[in-house]
N, C-alpha and C positions, 0 to 999 in steps of 0.2 A: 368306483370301487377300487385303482388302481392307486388311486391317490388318496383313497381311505390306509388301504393297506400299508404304504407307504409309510405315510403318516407316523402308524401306528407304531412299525416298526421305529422308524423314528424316537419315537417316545418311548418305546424300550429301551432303545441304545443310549438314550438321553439319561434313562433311572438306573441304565446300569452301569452308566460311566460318574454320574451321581455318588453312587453305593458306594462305589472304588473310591472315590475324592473323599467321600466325608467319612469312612472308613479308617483312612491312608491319616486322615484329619485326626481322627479318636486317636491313632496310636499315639502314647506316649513315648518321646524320644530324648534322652538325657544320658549324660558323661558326669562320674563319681570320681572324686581321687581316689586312689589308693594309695596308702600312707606306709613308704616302708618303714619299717621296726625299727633301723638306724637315723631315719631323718629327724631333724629339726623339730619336725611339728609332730613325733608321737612321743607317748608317753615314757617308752623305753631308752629313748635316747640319751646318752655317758657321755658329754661335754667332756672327759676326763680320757677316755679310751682314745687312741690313738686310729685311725683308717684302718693299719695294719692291724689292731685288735678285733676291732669290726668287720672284717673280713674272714677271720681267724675265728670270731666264735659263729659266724655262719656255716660254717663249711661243719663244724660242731654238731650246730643243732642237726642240718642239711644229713649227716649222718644219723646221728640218732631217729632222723625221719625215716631214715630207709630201715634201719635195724627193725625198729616196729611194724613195718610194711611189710621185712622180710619172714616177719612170723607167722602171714601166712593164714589168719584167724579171718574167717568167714561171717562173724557174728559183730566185726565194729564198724561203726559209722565213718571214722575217718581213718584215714591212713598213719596217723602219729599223736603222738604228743600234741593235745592243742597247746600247750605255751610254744610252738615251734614254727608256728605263721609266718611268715614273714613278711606278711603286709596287711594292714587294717583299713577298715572303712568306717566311716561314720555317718550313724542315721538316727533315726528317731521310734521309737515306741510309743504309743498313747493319745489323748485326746484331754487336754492339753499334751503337747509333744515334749516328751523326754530322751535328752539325747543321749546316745546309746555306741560306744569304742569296740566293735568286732573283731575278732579275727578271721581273717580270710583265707579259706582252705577249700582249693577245687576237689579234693579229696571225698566234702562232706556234703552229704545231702538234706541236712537240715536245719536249721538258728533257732537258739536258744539264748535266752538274758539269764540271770540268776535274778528271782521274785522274795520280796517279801510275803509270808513269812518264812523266813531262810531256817531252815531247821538245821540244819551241816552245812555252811557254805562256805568257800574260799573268802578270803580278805580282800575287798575290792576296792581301791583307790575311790571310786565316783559313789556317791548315795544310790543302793539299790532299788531296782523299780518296784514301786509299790499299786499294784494291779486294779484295788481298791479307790485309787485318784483316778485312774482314767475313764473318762464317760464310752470307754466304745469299746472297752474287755469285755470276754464275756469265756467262759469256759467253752470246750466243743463236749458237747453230748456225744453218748458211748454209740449212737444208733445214726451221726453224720458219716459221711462218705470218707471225711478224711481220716475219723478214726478207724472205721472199719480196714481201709485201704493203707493203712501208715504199717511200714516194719517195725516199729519202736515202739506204737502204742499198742495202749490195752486197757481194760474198762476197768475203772476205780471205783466199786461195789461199795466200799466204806465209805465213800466220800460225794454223796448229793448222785451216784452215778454217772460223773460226768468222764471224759476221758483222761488217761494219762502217759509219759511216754516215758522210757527210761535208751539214752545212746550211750556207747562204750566206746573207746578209743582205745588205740594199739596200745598204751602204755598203760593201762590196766584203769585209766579215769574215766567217770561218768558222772551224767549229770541225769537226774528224775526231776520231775514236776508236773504241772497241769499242761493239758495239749490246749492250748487257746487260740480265740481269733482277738485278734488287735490293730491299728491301724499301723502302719508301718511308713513313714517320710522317707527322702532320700532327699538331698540338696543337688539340684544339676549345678554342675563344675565356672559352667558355661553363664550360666542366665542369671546363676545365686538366685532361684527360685526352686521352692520347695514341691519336689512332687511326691501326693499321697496317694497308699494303696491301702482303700480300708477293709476290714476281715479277712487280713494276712495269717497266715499260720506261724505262729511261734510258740514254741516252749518254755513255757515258765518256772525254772529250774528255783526248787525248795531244797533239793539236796545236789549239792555239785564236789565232788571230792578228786582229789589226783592233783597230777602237776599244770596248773593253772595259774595265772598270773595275779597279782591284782591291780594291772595297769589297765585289763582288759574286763569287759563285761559276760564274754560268751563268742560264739561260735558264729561267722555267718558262711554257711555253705554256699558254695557254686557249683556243687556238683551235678549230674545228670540225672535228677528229679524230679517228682510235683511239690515238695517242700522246701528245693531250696531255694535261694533267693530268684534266682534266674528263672525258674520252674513254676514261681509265685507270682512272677512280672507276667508270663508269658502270653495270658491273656492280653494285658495293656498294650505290651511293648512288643509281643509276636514273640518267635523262638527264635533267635540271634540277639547271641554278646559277644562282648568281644573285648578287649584290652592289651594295653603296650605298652610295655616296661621299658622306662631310658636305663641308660648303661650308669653301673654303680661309681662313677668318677667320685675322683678323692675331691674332698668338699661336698660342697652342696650337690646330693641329688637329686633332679629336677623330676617333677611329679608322672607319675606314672598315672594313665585312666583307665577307667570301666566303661563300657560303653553298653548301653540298651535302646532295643526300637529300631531307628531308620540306622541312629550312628554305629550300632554295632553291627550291622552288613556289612560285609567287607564285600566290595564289588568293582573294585580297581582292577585295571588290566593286570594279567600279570603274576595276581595272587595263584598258591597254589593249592588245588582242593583232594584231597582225600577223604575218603569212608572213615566214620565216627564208628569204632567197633564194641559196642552193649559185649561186657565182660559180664558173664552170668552170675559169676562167684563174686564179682562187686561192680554191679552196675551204674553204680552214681559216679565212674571213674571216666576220666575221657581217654579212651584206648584208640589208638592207630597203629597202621600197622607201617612200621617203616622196614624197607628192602632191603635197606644194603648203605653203608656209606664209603665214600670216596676222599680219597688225596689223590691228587695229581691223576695217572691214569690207573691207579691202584683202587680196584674198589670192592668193599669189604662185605659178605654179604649177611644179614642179618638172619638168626634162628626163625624159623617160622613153628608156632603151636597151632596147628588145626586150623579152625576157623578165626581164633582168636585174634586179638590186636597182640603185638609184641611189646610195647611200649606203652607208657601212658603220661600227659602231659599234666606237669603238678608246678603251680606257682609258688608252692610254700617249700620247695626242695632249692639249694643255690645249686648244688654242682650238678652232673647230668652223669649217670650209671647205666653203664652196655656188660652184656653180658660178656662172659670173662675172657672169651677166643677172641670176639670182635673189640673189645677194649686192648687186646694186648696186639693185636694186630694193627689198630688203628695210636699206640703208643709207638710200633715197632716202624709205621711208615711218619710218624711226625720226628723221630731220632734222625732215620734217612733226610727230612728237606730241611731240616733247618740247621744253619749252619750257626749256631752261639754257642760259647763254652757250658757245658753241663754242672751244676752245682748239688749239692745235695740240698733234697729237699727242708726248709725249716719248719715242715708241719708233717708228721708221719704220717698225713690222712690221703694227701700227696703223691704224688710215687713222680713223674717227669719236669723237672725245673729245668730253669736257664739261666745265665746271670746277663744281666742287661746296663747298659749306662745312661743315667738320667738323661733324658732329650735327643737320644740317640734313637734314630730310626731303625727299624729292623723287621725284618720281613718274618709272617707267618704264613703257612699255607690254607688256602681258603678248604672247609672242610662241608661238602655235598651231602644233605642229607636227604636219602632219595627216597618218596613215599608210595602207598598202593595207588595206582592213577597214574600212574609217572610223571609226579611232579617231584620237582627239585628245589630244596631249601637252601641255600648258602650260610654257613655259619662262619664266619670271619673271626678276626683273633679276639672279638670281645665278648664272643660266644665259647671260645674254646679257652683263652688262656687268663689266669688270674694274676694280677699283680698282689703277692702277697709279703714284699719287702720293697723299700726304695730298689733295689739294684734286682729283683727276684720274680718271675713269674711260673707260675704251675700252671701244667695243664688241669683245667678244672672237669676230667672226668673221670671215671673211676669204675670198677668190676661191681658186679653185682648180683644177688639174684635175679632181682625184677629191675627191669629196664624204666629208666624215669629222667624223661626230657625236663629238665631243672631249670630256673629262673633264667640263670647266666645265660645257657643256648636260645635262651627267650628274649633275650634281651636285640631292641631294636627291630623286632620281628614282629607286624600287627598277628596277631589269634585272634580267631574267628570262629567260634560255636554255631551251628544252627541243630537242632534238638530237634526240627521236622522234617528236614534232608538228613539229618545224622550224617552231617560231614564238619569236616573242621579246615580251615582255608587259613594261608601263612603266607603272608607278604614281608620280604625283605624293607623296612622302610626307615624314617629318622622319628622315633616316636617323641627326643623333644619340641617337634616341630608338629605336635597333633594338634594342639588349640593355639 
């Protein structure tokens, strides 16, 4: 009986160390480039513009993004202007696969293409997806889960009753269409093999109007949702992404990735972990709360709202916005340590320069950004300061309403989502040295 039991137990431990392996097996795990806006290989890029111009109309749009954030509207999907991405991905829609130029915006909680038949649409560089070719579209009925449960849709009575969805953006553009399921590819970075996710949710925009591009096709969210991309993997790939952006060096910028599944864990010694804070008034945002930052033994302490997060991390913003006492107090101690002649700024968006000499070394002070948890980020001079002349750099952060950790303080830092812990993890590391 003793060695029946045994046994038996055995052979549990056996089915459910099994479960775990083939499990661990099913997840899909794969690494996307992200393509920024000024490289080589997208479609925006001005062989003609100079580094300094490319810099200069970042910092541009990077404002414009916060102007529309700062207004404050409850009712839109993304935080800005979607022509204002700053970095694209490329994937596929259909059966046969049609490949498909996104904009990438952590801001937004759900992807859309612009569909034939296009009744209002923007001008779009690539032949629009035509719904009709692909063997595995199909509309979502007004009585599925995801229509009932979507903030944007709503049931299209005149048309077959199937669903529809209409998203707004801060700068007064939006996009309607059919709420669809379709299969959705993604190419891993790594393998150059294709992995597919069939009866993805996407929007099939017939009418898209506003400031939109026509390099780009549509929208792809990463924000804190069931629709958007990350939200849509989550079954496959589980609830951790993650991605890490190299530093904007003049020349070629080497690729930045997206990471899903095993590769977007971040599970390095070392990383630092904070509470992921659900902003109720725009939940698809990834809100943390940061405490306080420091120079030197100076440490600055951040406003706190209620429960709320105070800050929220956006990859589609370049410069990084504190609110106006902790921005002017954290300008007032980088005057104090650093010791270079002061210039006036050549961009009014700006407010603290330097003047510097080509290959000359020069010290910055490293800049402590301290989270709920008490962990500690290190933002170094390529997080804090811009070269936006041969001879010239700014501090790249600025006063604000809302507070918005921007690409630049991202830069060299792995980000780390988990969407079931609802935390977010920040490892100092050399992101061109991830693959």
């Amino acid at each position: 009986m003793t060695m029946l039991l045994r046994y038996s137990s055995f052979l549990i431990l056996f089915v459910f160390l099994q479960h775990i392996s083939f499990s661990k097996a099913l997840k899909s795990s794969f690494s996307v480039e992200m393509i920024h806006r000024d490289s080589p290989k997208s479609p925006y890029y001005r062989p003609n513009e100079t580094h300094f111009q490319r810099v200069e109309n970042a910092i541009l749009r990077s404002i414009h993004r916060a102007n529309y954030f700062n207004l404050d509207s409850n009712d839109v999907d993304g935080t800005v202007t979607p022509a204002n991405g700053e970095f694209l991905v490329n994937y596929s829609v259909g059966t046969p696969p049609v490949q498909i130029l996104g904009i990438v915006d952590t801001g937004s909680n759900f992807m859309w293409i612009q569909c034939q038949p296009c009744k209002n649409c923007y001008k779009e560089d690539k032949p629009i997806f035509n719904p009709s070719t692909s063997r595995t579209y199909s509309t979502i009925p007004c009585v599925a889960a995801e229509c009932l449960s979507g903030k944007y849709t709503f049931c299209n009575f005149n048309n077959r009753r199937h669903c529809a969805y209409k998203v707004s953006y801060g700068d007064g553009s939006t996009s309607e269409g059919d709420f669809s399921w379709d299969t959705i590819t993604l190419t891993s970075s790594i393998e150059d093999v294709p992995v597919a996710f069939p009866k993805s949710v996407i929007g099939c925009g017939h009418n898209n109007v506003g400031l939109f591009d026509k390099e780009s096709s549509g929208i792809v969210g990463l924000g804190n949702g069931p629709f958007s991309l990350p939200g849509q993997l989550k079954p496959k790939t589980g609830a951790t992404f993650s991605y890490c952006l190299t530093p904007l060096y003049e020349g070629d910028r080497k690729p930045s990735y997206l990471h899903f599944g095993d590769r977007g864990e971040v599970t390095i010694e070392g990383a630092v972990t904070t509470p992921l804070i659900i902003n109720q008034a725009r939940p698809s945002m990834y809100y943390v709360l940061m405490e306080a930052i420091s120079v030197g033994s100076r440490r600055i302490v951040f406003p706190r709202y209620g429960n709320d997060g105070n800050i929220f991390i956006d990859s589609g913003a370049t410069i990084t916005y504190l609110p106006y006492k902790v921005y002017s107090s954290l300008e007032r101690e980088m005057v104090n340590a650093i010791r270079l002649p002061r210039t006036n700024s050549p961009l009014k968006d700006l407010k603290l320069c330097y003047k510097i000499r080509p290959g000359e070394e020069y010290h910055i002070p490293i800049v402590y950004a301290h989270f709920k948890g008490g962990g500690t980020v290190k933002l170094y001079n390529i997080n804090t300061f811009l070269k936006v002349r041969e001879t010239v750099i700014c501090l790249a952060f600025r006063s604000g309403k809302q507070a918005i950790l921007g690409n630049v303080a991202q830069q060299d830092i792995l980000v780390g989502f988990d969407t079931q812990q609802n935390t977010v993890k920040f490892l100092n590391t050399d992101c061109t040295s991830e693959l």
